[in-house]
N, C-alpha and C positions, 0 to 999 in steps of 0.2 A: 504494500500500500504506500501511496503517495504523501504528503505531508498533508497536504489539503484533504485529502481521502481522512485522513486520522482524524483530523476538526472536526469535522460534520459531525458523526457521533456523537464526540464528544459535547460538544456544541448544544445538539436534542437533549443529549440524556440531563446536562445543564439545566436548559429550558423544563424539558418535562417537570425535573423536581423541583424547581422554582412555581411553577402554574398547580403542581402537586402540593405542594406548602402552604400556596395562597386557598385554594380550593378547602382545605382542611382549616386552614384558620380562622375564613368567612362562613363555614355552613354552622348551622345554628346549635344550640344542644336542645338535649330533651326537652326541658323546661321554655326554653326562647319558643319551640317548637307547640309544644302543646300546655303550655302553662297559660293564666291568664292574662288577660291586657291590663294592666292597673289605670285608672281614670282615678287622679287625684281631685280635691274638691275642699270646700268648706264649711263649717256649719250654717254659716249666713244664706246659704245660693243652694237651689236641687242641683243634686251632682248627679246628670247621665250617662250611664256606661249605654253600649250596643244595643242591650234590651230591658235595661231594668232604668229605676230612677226613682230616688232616696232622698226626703229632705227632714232634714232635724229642725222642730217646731218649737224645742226647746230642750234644756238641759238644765239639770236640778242636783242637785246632792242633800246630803240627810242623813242623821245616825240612827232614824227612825224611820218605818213604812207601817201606813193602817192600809188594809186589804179590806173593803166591803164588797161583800156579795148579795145578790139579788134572792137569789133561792137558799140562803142558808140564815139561819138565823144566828151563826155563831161567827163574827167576825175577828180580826186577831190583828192585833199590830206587832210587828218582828224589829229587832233589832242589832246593831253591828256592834263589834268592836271597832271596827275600821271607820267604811265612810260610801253608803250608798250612792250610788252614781244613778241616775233615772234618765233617760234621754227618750222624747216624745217623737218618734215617727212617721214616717208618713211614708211607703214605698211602694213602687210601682210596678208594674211588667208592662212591656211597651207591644210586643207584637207576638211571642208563644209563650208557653207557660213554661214557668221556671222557677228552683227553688232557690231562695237565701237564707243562707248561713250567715249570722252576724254575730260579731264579737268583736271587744274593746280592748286596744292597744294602748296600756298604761303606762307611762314609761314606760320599764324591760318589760312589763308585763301581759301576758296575753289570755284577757277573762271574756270567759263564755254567760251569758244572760242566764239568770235565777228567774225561778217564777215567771217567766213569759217564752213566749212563744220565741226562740231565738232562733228557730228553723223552721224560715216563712214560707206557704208557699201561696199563689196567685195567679189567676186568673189575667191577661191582658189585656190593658185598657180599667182596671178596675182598680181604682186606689186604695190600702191598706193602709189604717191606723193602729198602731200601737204602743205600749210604753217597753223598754226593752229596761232591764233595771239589772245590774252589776254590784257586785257586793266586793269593795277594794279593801287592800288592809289598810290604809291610811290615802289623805288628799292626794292625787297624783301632781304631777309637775307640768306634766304634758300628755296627753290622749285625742286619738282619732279610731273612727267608728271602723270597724273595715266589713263590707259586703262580697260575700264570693254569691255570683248566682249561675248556676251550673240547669240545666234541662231536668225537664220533670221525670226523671227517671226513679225508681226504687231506690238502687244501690249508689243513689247522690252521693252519699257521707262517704262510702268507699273512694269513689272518685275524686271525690273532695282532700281527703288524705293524700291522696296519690299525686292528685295535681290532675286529673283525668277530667275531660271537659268542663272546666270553667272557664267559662265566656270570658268573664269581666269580673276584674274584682275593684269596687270603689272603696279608694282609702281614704275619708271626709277627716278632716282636722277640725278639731273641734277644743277651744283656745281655752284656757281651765280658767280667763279671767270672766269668760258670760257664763259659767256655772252660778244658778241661782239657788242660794241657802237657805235651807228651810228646818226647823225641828225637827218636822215629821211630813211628809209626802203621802196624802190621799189618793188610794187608786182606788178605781171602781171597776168590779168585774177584770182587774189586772189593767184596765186601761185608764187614763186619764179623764175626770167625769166632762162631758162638755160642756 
């Protein structure tokens, strides 16, 4: 072989694992791949993901909760060590039915909703109210809401763990200076009376 003859090879095989390197370091991972899209947002404004849409109507804390019910005659007030969180909801599904999973990003910490419904699920086009209420061990510094809403499937929760079809997950900021302090926070039937 010729001196030029020996380049070329060499040359390609160059190029190929250069184009090979780049190929590998642009395709996506798992997660990038079929993880959610996050749509950040704040308590002020509805934050819209793809198909869902979430707005916080209010936010409350309290070392006390009265729980009245309709059909019972025995009502109960509960109380914390810590520092009850209550946030007043309001969320949507825009175009197929879908379920949400919410829970509160407290500082480091990551609490799932006491006594309500923290795994919504909803019809399209139909607006859902509810109070979603957190039991923290003390006033947090900083918290946002987080929504994953994945398809109305059975085994959501599995999927949900995994990362397995969730659309959209909204992360709402929600500022701990418009948390409104109260003694004790009134629900009715788990929701906030009108």
């Amino acid at each position: 072989m010729t001196a030029p003859s020996k380049v070329a090879p060499a040359t390609l095989s160059a190029l190929l694992l250069v184009g090979a390197i780049t190929l590998y370091t642009n395709v996506s991972t798992l997660q990038e791949s079929y993880g959610p899209i996050t749509v950040h947002g704040s308590a002020s404004d509805q934050t819209r993901g793809r198909n869902n849409a979430i707005s916080i109507r209010g936010a409350y804390s309290a070392s006390a909760l009265k729980y009245t019910f309709k059909d019972r005659s025995e009502n109960f007030t509960e109380r914390t060590q810590g520092q009850w969180i209550v946030l007043d909801v309001v969320y949507e599904t825009l175009t197929t039915v879908q379920n949400h999973i919410m829970y509160l990003d407290a500082d480091d910490l990551r609490i799932e909703a006491t006594r309500s419904r923290a795994k919504l699920f909803n019809q399209p086009g139909i607006p859902e109210r509810t109070a979603l209420v957190f039991d923290l061990p003390e006033s947090p510094r900083s918290m946002s809401l987080v929504v994953r809403s994945l398809p109305g499937t059975r085994n959501a929760d599995v999927g949900a763990a995994r990362g397995w079809g969730i659309d959209t997950q909204l992360d709402i900021d929600i500022p701990t200076s418009t948390l409104v302090h109260r003694d004790v926070i009134d629900l009715y039937e788990g929701k906030f009376p009108e």
